[in-house]
C-alpha positions as CSV (number, residue, x, y, z in Angstrom):
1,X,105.8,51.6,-92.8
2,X,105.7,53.1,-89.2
3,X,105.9,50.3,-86.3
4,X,102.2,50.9,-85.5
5,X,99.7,52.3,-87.7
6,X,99.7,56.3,-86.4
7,X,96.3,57.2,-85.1
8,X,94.8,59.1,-88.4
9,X,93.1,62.1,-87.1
10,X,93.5,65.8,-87.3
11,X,95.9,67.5,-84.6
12,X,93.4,69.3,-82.4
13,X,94.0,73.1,-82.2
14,X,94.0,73.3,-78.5
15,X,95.0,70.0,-77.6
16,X,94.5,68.8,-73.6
17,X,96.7,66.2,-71.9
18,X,95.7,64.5,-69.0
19,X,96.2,61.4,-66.7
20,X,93.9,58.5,-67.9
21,X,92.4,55.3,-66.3
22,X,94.5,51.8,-67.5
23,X,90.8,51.0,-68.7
24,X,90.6,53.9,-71.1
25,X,94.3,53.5,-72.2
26,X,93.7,50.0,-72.9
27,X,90.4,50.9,-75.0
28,X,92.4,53.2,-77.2
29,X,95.3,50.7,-77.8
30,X,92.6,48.0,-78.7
31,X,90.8,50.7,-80.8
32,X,94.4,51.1,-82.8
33,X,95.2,48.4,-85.7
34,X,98.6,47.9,-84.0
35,X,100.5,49.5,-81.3
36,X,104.0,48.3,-78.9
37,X,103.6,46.3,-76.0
38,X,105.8,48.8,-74.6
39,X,102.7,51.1,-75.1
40,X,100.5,49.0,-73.5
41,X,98.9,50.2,-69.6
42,X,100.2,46.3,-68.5
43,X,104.4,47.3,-69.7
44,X,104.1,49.6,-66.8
45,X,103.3,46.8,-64.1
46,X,106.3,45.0,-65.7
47,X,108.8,47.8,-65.3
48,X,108.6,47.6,-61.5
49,X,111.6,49.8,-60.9
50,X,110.1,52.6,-62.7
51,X,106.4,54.9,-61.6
52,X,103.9,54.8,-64.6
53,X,101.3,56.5,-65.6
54,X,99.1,56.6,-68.6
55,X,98.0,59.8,-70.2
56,X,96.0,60.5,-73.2
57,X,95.4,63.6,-75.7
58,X,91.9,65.3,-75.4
59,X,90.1,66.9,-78.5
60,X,87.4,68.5,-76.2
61,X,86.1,65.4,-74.7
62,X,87.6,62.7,-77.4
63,X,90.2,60.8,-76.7
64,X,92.8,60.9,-80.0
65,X,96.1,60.0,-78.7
66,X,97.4,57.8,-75.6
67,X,101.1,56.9,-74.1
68,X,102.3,55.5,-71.4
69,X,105.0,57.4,-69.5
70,X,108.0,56.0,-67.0
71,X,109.3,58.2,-64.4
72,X,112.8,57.2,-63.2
73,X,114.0,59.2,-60.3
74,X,117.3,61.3,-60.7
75,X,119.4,59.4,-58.2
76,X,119.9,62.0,-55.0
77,X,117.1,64.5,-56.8
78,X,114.1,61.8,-56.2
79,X,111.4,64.7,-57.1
80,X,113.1,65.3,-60.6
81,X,112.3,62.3,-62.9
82,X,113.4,61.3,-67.0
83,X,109.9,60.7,-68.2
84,X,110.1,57.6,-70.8
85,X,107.9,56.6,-73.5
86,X,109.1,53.8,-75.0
87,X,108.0,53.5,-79.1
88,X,105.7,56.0,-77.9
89,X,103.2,57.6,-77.8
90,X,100.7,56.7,-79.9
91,X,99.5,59.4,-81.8
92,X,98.9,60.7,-85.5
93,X,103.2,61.5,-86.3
94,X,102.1,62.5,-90.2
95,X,101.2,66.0,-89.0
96,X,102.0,68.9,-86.8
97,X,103.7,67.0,-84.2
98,X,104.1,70.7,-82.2
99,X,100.9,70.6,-81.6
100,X,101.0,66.9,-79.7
101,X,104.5,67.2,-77.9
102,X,103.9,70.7,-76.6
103,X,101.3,70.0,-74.6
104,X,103.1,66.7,-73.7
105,X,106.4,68.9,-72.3
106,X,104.0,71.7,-70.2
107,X,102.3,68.5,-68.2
108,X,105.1,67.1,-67.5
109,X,107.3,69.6,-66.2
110,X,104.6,71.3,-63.8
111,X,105.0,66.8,-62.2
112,X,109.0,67.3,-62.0
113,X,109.9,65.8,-65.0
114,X,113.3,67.1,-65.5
115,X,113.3,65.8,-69.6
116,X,111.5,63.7,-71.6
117,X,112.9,60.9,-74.1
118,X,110.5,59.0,-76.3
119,X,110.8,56.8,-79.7
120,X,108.7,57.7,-82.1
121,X,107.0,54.5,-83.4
122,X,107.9,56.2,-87.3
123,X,110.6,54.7,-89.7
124,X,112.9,56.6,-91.9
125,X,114.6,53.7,-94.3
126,X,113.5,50.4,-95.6
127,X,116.0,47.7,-97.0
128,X,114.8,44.3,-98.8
129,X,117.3,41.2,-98.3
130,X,118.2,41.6,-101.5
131,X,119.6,44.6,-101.3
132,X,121.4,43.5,-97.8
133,X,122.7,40.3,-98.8
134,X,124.1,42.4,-101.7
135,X,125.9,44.7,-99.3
136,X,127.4,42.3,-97.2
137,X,129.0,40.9,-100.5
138,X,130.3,43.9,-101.2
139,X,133.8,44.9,-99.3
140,X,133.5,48.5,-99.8
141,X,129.9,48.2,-98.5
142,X,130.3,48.5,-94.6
143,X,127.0,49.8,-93.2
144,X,123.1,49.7,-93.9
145,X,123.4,53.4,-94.5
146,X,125.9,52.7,-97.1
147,X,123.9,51.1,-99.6
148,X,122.9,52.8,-102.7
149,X,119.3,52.0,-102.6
150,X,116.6,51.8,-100.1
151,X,113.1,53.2,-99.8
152,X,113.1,56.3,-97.6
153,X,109.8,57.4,-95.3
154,X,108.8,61.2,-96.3
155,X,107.4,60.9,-92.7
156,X,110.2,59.8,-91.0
157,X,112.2,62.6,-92.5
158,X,109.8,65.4,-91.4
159,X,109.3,64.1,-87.6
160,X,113.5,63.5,-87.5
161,X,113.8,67.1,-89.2
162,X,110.8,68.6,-86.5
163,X,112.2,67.5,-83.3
164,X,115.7,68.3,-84.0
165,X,114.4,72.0,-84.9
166,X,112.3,72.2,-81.6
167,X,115.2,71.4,-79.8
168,X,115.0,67.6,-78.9
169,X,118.4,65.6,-78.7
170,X,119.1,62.6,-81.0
171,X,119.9,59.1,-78.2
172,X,120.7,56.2,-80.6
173,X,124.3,54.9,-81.0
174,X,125.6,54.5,-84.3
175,X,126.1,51.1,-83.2
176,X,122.6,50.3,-83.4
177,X,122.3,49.7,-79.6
178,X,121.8,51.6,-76.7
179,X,120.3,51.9,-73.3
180,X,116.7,52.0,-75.0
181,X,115.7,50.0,-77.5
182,X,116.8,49.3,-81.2
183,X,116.6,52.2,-84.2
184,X,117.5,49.1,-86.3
185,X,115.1,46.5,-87.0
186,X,114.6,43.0,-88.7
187,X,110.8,42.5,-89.7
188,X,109.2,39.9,-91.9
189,X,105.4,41.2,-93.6
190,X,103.3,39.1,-93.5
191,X,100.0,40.6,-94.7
192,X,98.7,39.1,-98.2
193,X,100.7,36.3,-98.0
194,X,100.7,32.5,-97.5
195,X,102.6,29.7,-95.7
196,X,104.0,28.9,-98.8
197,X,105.2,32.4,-99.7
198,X,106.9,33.1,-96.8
199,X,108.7,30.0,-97.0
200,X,109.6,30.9,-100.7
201,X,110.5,34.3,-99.3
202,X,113.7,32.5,-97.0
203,X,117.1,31.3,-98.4
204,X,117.9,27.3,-98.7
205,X,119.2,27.6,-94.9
206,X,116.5,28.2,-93.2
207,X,114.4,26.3,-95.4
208,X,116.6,23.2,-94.7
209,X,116.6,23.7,-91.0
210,X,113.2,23.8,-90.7
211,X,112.7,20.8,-92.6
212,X,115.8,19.2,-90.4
213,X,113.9,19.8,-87.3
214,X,110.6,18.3,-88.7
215,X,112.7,15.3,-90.0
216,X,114.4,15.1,-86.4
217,X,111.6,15.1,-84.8
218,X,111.4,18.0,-82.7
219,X,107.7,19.1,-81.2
220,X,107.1,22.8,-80.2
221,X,104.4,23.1,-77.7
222,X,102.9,26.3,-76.0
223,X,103.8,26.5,-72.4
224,X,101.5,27.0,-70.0
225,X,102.8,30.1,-67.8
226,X,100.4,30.3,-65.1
227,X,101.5,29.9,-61.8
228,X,101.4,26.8,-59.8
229,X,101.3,26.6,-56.0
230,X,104.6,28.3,-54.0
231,X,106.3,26.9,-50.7
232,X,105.8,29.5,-47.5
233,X,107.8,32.8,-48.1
234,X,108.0,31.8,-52.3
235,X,106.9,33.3,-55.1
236,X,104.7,31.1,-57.5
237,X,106.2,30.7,-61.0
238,X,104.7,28.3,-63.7
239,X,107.2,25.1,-64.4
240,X,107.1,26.0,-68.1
241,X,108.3,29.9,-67.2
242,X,111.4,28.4,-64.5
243,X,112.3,25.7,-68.0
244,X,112.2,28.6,-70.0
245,X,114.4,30.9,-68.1
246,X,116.7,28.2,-66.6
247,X,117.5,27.4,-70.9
248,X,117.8,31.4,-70.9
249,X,120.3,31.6,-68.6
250,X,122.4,28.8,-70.3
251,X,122.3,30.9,-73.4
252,X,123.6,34.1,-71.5
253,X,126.6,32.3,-70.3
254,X,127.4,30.9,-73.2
255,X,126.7,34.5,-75.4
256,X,128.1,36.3,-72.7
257,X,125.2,38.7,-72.2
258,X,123.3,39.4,-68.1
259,X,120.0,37.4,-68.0
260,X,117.0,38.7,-66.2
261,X,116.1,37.5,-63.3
262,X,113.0,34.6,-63.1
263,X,110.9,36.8,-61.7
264,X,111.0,39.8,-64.4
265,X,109.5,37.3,-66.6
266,X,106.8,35.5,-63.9
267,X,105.8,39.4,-64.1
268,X,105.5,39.8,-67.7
269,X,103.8,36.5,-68.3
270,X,101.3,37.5,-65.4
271,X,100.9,40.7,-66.2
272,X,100.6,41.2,-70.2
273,X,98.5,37.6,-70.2
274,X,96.0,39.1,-67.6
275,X,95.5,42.2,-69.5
276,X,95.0,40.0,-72.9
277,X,95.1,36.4,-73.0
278,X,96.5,36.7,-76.5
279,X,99.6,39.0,-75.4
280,X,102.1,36.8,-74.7
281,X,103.2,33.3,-75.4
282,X,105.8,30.6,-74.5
283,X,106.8,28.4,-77.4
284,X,109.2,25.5,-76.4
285,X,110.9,23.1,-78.4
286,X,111.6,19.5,-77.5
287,X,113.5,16.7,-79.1
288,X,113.0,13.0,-76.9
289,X,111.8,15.2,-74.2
290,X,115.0,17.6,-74.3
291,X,114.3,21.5,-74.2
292,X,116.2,22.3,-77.2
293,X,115.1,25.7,-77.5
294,X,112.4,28.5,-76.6
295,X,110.8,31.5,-77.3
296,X,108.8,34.0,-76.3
297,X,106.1,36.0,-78.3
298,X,104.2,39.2,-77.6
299,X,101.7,40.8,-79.8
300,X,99.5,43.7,-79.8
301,X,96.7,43.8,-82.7
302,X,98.5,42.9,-86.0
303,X,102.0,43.2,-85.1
304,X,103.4,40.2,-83.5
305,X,107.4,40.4,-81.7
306,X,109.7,38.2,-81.2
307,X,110.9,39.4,-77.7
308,X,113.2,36.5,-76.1
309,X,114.7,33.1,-77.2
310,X,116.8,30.6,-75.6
311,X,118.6,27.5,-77.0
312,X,120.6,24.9,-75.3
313,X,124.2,24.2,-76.4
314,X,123.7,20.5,-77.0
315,X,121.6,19.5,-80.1
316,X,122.5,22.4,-82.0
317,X,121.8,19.9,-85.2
318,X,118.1,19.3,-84.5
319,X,117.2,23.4,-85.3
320,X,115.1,24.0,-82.5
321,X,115.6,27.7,-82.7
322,X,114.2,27.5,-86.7
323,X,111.4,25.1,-85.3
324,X,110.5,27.7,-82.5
325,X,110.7,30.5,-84.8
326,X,108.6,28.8,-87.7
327,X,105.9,28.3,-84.8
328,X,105.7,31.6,-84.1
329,X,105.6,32.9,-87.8
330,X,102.9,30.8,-88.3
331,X,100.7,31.9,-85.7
332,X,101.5,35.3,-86.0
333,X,100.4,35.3,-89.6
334,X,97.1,32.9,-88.7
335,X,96.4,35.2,-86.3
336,X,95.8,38.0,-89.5
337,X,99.2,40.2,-88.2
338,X,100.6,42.4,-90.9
339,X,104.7,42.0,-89.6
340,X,106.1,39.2,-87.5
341,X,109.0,41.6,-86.1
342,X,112.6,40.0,-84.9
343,X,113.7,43.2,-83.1
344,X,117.1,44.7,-82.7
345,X,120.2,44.7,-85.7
346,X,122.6,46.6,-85.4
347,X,123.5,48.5,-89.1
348,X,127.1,47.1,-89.7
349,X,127.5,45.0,-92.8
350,X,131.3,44.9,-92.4
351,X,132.6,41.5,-92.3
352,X,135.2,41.3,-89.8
353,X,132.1,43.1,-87.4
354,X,130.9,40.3,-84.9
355,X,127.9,42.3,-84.8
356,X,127.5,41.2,-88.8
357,X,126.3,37.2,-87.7
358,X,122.9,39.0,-86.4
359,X,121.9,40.3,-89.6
360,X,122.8,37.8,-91.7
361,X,121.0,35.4,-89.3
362,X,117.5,37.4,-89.4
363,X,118.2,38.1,-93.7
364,X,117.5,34.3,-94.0
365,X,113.8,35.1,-93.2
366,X,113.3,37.0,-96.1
367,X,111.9,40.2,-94.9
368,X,113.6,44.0,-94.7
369,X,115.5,46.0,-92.3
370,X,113.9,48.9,-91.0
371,X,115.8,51.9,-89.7
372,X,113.1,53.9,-86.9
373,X,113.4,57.7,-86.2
374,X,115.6,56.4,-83.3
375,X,115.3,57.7,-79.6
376,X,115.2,61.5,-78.6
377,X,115.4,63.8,-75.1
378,X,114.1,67.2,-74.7
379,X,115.7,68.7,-71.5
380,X,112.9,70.5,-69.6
381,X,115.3,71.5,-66.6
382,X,119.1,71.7,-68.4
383,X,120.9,71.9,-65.2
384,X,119.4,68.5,-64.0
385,X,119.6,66.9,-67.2
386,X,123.1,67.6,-67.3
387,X,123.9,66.4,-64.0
388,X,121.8,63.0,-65.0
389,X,123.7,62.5,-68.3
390,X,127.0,63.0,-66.3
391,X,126.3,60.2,-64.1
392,X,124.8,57.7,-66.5
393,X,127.6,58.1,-68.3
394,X,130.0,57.5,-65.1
395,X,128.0,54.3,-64.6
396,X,128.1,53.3,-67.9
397,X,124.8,54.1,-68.8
């Protein structure tokens, strides 16, 4: 099943792309039964460091496909840009993709764009727990890709097999993780099913620690992100958001990963919650008025992400993180959402592989892994791209 439900419409024969209004980007996403947040017109008022625009696909006067485009200037070349779309764009992948990335590529090189990468919102393999949990048990079973079965995604296959004939350039790590975001992907489905059945669905761990933190009576609450009031020469972020990332930056020194600055997410709260107060939520756990843990939660249509979490060292024992995440499972699936989505694995299932904790974390859910055509680039100017690649490589990407 493809990240977002492709827009089902005949590839026009003389397709049109053109700059569009947030307004009539925002109308097509809301039109669509589930699209990424990084799709969305508001992602590009998050990604300050980048120019966005929003174009869409023109059948005559219709409007049949929409994406939202990131320019990052090559450093020194500032007229040159890598136009991003990330999970993107939205359009109907089960066809003649030609026919939508052609069009695509002409606009925009004749705006500088020295090559395009995008991530087609289109998976290629499908594994249950089951069939995980069995790999991981198995020593000469080392990868995802290893495993003797797995559903496979006819369309996956044809858009992989299209773009590397038309000459687009394959970005994922083997590893799972990159600059972009994840091929690899932990999802729960939700659609058709209960409370009950998804709790049926997880192994006795989980189940137990979400009963522990009932039993130890930890409370998750929605935080309230909007901004309060801001001393002279301060920007205004909500007390809920500075708790949140103040518990995210604990986690980051202790994981040993670089937190985002406060502000990155007093722009994504503002920003995604003013273009739908649904978007975007803060769950946070407490346990006799300790933040124990906290989450947050985006969600476009039906398909709900889980996009950050933070947990405090102390009280590991009272599950908060299970609490949060049982929170946001169960609003995702009383909201009607067809996938509750836990982002980025990587596809080791080797043992001695830190990486292999990750997977065997999200597996407890229930759910599948889902491999995604990955990231691709299409060099429009192969002298600039070249001399990009060179230095994101020098700087480590």
């Amino acid at each position: 099943m493809a990240y977002s439900e492709p827009v089902r419409t005949t590839a026009p024969t003389r397709p049109t792309v053109r700059q569009i209004s947030a307004a009539e980007h925002l109308a097509f996403v809301r039109a669509q039964r589930s699209v990424s947040f990084l799709q969305t017109p508001a992602w590009g008022r998050v990604k300050t460091e980048w120019r966005s625009e929003s174009l869409g696909w023109f059948d005559g006067g219709r409007l049949v496909g929409a994406g939202l485009v990131l320019h990052r200037p090559v450093p020194r070349l500032e007229r040159f840009t890598l136009a991003y779309l990330p999970e993107g764009p939205v359009i109907d992948w089960t066809g003649d993709i030609d026919a939508w990335l052609d069009p695509l590529a002409a606009y925009l090189k004749a705006r500088g764009a020295f090559a395009i990468r995008l991530g087609p919102p289109v998976c290629t393999d499908v594994w249950s727990a089951d069939e995980i949990k069995e790999g991981i048990a198995d020593p000469g079973t080392r990868r995802l890709t290893g495993l003797p079965t797995r559903w496979t995604d006819p369309v996956g296959a044809h858009v992989t097999d299209r773009l590397r004939d038309a000459g687009w350039l394959p970005q994922s790590p083997e590893d799972g993780f990159g600059v972009g975001h994840p091929q690899f992907k932990y999802e729960v489905p939700l659609a058709g099913r209960t409370e009950d059945d998804l709790l049926k669905g997880m192994n006795q761990l989980w189940r137990r620690n979400i009963r522990k933190a009932a039993k130890e009576g930890v409370e998750v609450t929605l935080g309230d992100a909007t901004p309060g009031y801001a001393a002279a020469g301060e920007a205004a972020v909500a007390d809920d958001v500075k708790a949140f990332h103040d518990l995210y930056v604990h986690t980051a020194e202790r994981d040993r990963f670089t937190p985002r600055p406060l502000r990155y997410f007093a722009t994504m709260f503002a920003v995604l919650g003013a273009e739908d107060p649904e978007r975007i939520k803060l769950y946070l756990a407490r346990h006799r008025g300790d933040l124990v843990a906290a989450t947050v939660m985006v969600r476009v249509g039906t398909h709900a992400v889980y996009a950050y979490g933070a947990s405090s060292t102390g009280k590991r024992e009272v599950r908060g993180s299970n609490a949060c995440q049982w929170a946001m499972i169960r609003d995702a699936l009383a909201a009607d959402c067809d996938v509750y989505d836990l982002r980025g694995i990587t596809p080791t299932l080797d043992a001695d592989d830190p990486h292999v904790g990750l997977i065997k974390f999200k597996v407890g859910t229930g759910g599948r892994a889902v491999r995604y055509v990955g990231e691709w680039d299409l060099p429009l100017r192969p002298l600039v791209y070249r001399t990009f690649d060179l230095y994101m490589k020098r700087r480590g990407r």
